[in-house]
N, C-alpha and C positions, 0 to 999 in steps of 0.2 A: 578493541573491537572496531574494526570499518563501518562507518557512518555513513549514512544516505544522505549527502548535500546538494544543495541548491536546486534548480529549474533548467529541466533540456527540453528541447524541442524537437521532435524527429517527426518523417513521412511515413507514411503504409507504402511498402515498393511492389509491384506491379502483382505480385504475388501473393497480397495480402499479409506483409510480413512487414514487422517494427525492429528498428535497432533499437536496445537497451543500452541508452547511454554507456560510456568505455567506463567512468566512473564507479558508476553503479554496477556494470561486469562484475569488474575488477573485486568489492565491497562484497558483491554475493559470493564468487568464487574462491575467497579470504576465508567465508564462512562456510562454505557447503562441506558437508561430511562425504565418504563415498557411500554410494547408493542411494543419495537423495537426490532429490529436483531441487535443480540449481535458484528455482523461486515458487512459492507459490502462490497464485492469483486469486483472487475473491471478488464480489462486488461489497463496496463499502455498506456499512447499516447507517450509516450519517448522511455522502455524501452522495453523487450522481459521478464516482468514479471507481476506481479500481482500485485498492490495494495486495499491495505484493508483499512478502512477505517470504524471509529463508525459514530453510524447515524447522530452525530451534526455534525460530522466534513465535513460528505458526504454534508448536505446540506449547508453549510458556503460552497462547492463548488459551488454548486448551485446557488448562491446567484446573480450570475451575469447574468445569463439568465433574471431575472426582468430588466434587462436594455434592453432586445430587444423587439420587438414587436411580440407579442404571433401567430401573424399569420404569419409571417415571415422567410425565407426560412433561415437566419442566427440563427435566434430560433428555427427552428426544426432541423437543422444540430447538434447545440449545443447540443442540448435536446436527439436528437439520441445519440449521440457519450458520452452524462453519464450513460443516462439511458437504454438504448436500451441491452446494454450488462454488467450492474449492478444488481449482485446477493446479496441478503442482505440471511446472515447463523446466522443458533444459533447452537453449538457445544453440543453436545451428553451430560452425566455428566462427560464423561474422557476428556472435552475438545477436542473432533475429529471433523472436518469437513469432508464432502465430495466434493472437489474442482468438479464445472461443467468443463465437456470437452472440451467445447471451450477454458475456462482459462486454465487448463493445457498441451493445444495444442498452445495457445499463451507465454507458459511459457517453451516450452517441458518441463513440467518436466516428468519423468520417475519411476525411486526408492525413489529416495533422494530429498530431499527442502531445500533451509536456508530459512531462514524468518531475512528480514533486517531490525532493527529500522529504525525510519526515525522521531523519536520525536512524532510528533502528528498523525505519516500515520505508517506503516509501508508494507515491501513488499516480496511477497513469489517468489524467484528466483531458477531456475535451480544450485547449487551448484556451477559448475567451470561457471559460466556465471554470479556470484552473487561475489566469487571474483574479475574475472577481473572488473566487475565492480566497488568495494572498491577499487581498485589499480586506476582507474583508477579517479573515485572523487577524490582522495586523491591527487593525480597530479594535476588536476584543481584547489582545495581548494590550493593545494603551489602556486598555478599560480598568484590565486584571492586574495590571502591574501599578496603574495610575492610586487604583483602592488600596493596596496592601500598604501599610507601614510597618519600619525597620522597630523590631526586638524593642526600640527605647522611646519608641512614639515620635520623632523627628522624623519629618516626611526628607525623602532626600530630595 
């Protein structure tokens, strides 16, 4: 499976339209089935940015709403809160999208984007808000890896 790595950096061009990193194309395009949208976009429930997402991976989200009852006020919450403000894009042939308004109102982005790996997800962040964010997982992972000890009790 193509993984979503590392931090790119792209503009909005005149026309209100982002290039998706050629990495990232490339990793969604490996994975899109035919007659799916090549990603689909969300705004994140954690963070102040966007998460994107191919179409297997969106419904392996999905997958747990089948545990409630379809008529049920916890399944239409759930159901709201994926679907309700998820946009599936297919990018131009230069690879550009057009982010809808609400996501880039829940993202402010402005000029500038990174676009974060995140392995199987990846996420479209406001630049200094997509930093301090890497700064600041990077402090939690020392935190979360610093507490665990190895199977024999010897810290490594």
């Amino acid at each position: 499976m193509s993984m979503f790595l590392g931090t790119h950096q792209n503009r909005f061009d005149a026309k209100g339209r982002v290039s998706i990193p050629a990495p990232f194309r490339s990793a969604l395009r490996t994975q899109a089935q035919p007659g799916e949208a090549l990603v689909i976009l969300r705004p994140s429930h954690l963070h102040p940015c966007i998460e994107a997402w191919t179409s297997a991976a969106f419904a392996s989200l999905a997958q747990p709403l089948d545990e409630y009852d379809p008529f049920s006020e916890d399944h239409d919450d759930l159901a709201a809160s994926l679907y309700a403000d998820a946009y599936p894009l297919d990018s131009d042939k230069e690879g550009r999208i057009i982010l809808p308004d609400i996501l880039r109102t829940h993202a402010s982005l402005t000029d500038e984007v990174s676009f974060m790996g995140l392995g199987r997800v990846f996420q479209i962040w406001n630049p200094e808000a997509a930093a301090e964010r890497r700064l600041q997982a990077r402090a939690r992972a020392k935190e979360l890896t610093g507490s665990r000890r190895p199977a024999n009790g010897v810290a490594a």
